[in-house]
C-alpha positions as CSV (number, residue, x, y, z in Angstrom):
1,X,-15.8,16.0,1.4
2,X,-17.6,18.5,3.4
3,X,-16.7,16.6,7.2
4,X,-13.5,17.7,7.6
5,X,-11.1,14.9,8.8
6,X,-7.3,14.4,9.6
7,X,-5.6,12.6,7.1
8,X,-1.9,10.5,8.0
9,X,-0.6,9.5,4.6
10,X,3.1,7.3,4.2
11,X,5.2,7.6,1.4
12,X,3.7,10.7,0.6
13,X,6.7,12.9,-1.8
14,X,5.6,11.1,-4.9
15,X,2.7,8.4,-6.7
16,X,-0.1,8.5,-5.1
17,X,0.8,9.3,-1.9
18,X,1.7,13.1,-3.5
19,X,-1.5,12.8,-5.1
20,X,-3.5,12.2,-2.2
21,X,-2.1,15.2,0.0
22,X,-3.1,17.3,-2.9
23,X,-5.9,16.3,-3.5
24,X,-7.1,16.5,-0.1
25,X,-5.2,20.1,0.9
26,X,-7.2,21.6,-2.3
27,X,-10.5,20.3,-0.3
28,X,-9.3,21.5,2.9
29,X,-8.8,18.9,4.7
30,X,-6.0,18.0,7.2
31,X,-3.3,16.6,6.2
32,X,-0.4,14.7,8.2
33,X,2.5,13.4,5.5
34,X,5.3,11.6,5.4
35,X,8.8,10.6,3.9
36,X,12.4,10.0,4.3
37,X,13.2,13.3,3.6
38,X,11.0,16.5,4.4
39,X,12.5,18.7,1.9
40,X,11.8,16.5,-1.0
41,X,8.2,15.9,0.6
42,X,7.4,19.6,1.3
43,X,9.0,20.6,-2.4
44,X,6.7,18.0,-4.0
45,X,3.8,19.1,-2.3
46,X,4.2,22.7,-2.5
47,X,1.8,24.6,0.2
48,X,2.2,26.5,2.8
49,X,-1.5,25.8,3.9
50,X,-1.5,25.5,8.1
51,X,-3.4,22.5,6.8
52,X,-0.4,20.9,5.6
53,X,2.4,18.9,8.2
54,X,5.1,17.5,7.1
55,X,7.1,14.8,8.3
56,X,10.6,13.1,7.9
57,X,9.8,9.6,9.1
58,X,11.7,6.2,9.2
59,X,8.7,3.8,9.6
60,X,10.8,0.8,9.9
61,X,12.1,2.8,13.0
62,X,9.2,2.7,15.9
63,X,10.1,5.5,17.9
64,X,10.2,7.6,14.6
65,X,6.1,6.5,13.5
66,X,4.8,6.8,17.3
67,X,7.1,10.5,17.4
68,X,5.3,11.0,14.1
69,X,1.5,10.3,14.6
70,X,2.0,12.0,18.6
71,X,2.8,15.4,16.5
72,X,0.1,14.6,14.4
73,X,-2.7,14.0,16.9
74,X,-1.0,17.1,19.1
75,X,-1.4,19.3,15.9
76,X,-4.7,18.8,14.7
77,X,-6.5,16.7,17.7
78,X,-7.6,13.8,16.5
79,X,-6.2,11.3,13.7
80,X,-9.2,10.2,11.6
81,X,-7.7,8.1,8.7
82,X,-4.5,6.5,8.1
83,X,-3.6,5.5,4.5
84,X,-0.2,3.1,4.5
85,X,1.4,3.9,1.1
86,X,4.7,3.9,1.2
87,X,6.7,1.2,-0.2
88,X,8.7,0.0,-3.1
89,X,9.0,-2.3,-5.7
90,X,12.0,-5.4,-6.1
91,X,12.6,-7.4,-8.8
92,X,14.4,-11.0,-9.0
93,X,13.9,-14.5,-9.0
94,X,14.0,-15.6,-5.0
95,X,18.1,-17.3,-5.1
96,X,18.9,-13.9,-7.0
97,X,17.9,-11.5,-4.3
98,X,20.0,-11.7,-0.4
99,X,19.0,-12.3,2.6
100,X,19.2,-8.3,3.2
101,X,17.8,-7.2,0.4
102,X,14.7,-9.7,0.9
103,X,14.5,-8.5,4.9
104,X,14.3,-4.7,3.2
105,X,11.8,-5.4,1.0
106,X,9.5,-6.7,3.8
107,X,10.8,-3.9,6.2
108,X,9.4,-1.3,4.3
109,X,6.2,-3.0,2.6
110,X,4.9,-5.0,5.5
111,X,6.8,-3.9,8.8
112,X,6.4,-0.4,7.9
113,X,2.2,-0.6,7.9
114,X,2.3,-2.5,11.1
115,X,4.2,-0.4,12.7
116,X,2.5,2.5,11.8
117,X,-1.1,0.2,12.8
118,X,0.6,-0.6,15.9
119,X,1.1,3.5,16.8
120,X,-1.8,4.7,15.8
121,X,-4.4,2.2,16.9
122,X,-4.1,3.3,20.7
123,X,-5.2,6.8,19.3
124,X,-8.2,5.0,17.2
125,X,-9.7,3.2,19.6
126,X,-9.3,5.9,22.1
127,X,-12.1,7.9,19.4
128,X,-14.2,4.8,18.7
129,X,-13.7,5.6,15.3
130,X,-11.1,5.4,12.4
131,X,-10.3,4.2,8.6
132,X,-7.1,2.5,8.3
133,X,-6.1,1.9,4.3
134,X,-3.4,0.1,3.6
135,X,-2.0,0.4,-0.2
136,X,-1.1,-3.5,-1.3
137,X,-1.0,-4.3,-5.1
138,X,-2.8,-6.9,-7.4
139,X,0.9,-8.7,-7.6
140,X,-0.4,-9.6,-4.0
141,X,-3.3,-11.3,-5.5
142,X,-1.8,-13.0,-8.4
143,X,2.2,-12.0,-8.8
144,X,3.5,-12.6,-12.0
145,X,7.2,-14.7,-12.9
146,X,10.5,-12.3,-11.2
147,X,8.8,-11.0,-8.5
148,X,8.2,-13.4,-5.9
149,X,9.5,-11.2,-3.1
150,X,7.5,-7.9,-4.1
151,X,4.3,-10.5,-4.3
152,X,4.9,-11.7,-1.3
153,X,5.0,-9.0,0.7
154,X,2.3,-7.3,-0.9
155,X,-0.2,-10.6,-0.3
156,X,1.5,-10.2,3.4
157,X,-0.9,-6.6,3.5
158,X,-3.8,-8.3,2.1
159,X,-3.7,-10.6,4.6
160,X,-3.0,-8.6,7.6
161,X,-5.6,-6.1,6.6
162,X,-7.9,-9.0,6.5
163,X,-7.8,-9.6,9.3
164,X,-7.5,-6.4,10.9
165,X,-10.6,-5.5,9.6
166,X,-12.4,-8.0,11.7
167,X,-10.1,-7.3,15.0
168,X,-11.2,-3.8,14.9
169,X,-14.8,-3.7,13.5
170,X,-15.6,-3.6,17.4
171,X,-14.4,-0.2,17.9
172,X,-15.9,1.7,15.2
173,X,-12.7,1.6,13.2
174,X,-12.6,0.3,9.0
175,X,-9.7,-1.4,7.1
176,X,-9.4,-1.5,3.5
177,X,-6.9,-3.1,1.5
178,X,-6.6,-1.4,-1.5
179,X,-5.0,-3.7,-5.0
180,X,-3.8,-1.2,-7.5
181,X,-2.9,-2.2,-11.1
182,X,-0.4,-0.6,-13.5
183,X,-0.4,2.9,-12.5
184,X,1.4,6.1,-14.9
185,X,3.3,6.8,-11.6
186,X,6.9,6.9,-10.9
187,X,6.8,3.1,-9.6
188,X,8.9,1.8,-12.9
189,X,11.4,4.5,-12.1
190,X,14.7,3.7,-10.2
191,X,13.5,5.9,-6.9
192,X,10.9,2.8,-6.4
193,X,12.1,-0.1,-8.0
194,X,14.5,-1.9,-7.4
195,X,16.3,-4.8,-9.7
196,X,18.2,-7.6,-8.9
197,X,22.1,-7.0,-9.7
198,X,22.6,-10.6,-9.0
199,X,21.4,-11.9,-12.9
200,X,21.3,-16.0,-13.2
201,X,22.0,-17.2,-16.6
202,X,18.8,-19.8,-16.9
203,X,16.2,-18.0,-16.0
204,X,14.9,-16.1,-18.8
205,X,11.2,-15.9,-18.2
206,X,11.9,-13.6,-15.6
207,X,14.1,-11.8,-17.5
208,X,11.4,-11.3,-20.1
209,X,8.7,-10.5,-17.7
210,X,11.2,-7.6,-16.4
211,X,12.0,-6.2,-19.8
212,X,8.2,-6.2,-20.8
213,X,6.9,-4.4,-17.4
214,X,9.6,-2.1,-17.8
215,X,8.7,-1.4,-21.4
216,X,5.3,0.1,-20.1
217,X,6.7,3.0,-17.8
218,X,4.9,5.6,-18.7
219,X,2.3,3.7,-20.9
220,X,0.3,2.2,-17.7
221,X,-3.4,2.4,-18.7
222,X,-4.1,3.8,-14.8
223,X,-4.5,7.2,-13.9
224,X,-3.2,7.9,-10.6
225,X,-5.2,11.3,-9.9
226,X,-8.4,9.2,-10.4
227,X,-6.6,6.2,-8.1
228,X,-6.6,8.9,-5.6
229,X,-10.1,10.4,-5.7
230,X,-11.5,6.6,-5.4
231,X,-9.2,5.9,-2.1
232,X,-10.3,9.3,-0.6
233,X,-14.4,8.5,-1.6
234,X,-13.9,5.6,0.0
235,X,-13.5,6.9,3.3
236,X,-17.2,8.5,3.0
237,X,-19.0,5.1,2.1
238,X,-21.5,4.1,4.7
239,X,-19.7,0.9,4.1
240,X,-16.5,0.9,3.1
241,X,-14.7,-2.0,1.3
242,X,-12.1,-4.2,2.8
243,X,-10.9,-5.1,-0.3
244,X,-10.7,-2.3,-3.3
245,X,-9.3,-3.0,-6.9
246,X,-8.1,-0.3,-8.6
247,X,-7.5,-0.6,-12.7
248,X,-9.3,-2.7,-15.2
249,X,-6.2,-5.3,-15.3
250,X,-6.5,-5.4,-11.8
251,X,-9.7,-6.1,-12.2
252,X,-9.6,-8.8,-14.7
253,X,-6.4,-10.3,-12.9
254,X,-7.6,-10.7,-10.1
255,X,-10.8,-12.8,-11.1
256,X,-8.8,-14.5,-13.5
257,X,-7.0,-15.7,-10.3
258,X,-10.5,-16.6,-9.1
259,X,-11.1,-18.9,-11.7
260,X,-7.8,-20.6,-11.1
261,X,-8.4,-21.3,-7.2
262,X,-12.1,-22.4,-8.2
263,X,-10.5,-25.1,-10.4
264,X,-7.2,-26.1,-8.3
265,X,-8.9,-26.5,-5.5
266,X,-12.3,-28.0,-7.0
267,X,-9.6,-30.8,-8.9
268,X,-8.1,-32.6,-5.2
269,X,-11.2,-32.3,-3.5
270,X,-11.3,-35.9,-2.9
271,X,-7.9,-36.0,-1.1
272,X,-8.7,-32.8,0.2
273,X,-11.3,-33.9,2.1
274,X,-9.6,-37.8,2.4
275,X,-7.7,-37.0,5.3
276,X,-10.6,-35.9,7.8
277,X,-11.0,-38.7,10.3
């Protein structure tokens, strides 16, 4: 890391958001942060380094993320890469979860990164240059029984990084999706997780796939600090990914998944391709 760059991490007080901002202050680089609450965000980080600015932000709020990226650029001059981590985690069959507590979900884990795309983009292309990261999940790949709603937001980023990838390739700007497995963060904790109250009798497959993921809090096979250093290298490929696994399981999930599309989609070819004229 010896080009120094300005970094504008989301959902930074905790996981690997926390883990980046350390990271990257102990290699002196710039560093931009944010979270609902400043205190909490400059207590968890812990540094008094000029290097360090941190932000209360409500990214579901636009004039909060463009207020928050215009102190950002006028404090270091420039914005060179823009990691979307925040969100959270919700658990429920689809009927068991409301039609606010769906619209949340989707605020924070898809709304949120647009938003913050939408801000900071002007600035990007301004530069001809830029890495944009946006932190999905390998439920957005292949999401397991109870958590449609988390998966589907989550295969939302993968998507719309996609894609963004291509829109921006013309500018000198990168997007990478990144697909993390079962982390030892605080994601199975309460502060990001959130569990439907609203418990159908009948459904018990998703009440045992909730008991067993919550049985591995603090048992996850991932190491976040590594997580971190992978996301930051990243940046410093000559050619970055646009889509990044992180963890074996995410790894072996997500070809698993492969194989399953391969064979779907390989078993109705014939009245796949029946209704071309």
């Amino acid at each position: 890391m010896d080009n120094k760059k300005v970094w504008f991490i989301t959902g930074a007080s905790k996981g690997f958001g926390l883990s980046l901002v350390k990271q990257l202050l102990e290699a002196g680089q710039l560093v931009a942060a944010t979270s609902r609450n400043q205190q909490e965000l400059t207590a968890a980080v812990n540094s008094t380094s000029n290097n360090f600015l941190p932000l209360q932000v409500d990214l579901v709020n636009e004039a909060s993320v463009s207020l928050a990226l215009q102190h950002t650029h006028e404090a270091f001059g420039r914005i060179d890469v823009v990691i979307n981590n925040a969100g959270y985690g919700i658990g429920g069959a689809i009927e068991e979860l409301s039609d606010a507590e769906t619209r949340l979900a989707f605020d924070v884990n898809v709304f949120g990164t647009l938003n913050v795309i939408r801000y900071v983009m002007p600035y990007l292309r301004k530069q001809r240059s830029g890495h944009i990261i946006n932190i999905s999940s390998i439920a957005g790949v292949t999401p397991g029984t109870g958590w449609a709603v988390y998966g589907a937001a989550k295969h939302a980023v993968i998507g719309l990084t996609e894609v963004l990838a291509a829109d921006v390739k013309e500018f000198g700007i990168y997007a990478t999706v990144v697909m993390p497995g079962a982390f030892r963060t605080q994601f199975l904790t309460a502060d990001s997780l959130a569990m439907t109250d609203n418990k159908i009798d009948g459904y018990t497959e998703v009440r045992a796939s909730h008991d067993k993921l919550l049985k591995m809090n603090g048992k996850q096979a991932g190491d976040p600090e590594k997580a971190a250093t992978a996301i930051i290298n990243t940046v410093y490929e000559e050619n970055p990914p646009v889509y990044l696994l992180l963890g074996g399981d995410a790894y072996n999930r997500a070809l698993d998944k492969l194989h399953v599309l391969d064979a779907a989609y390989r078993q109705w070819q014939d009245v796949t391709c029946s209704t071309d004229f």
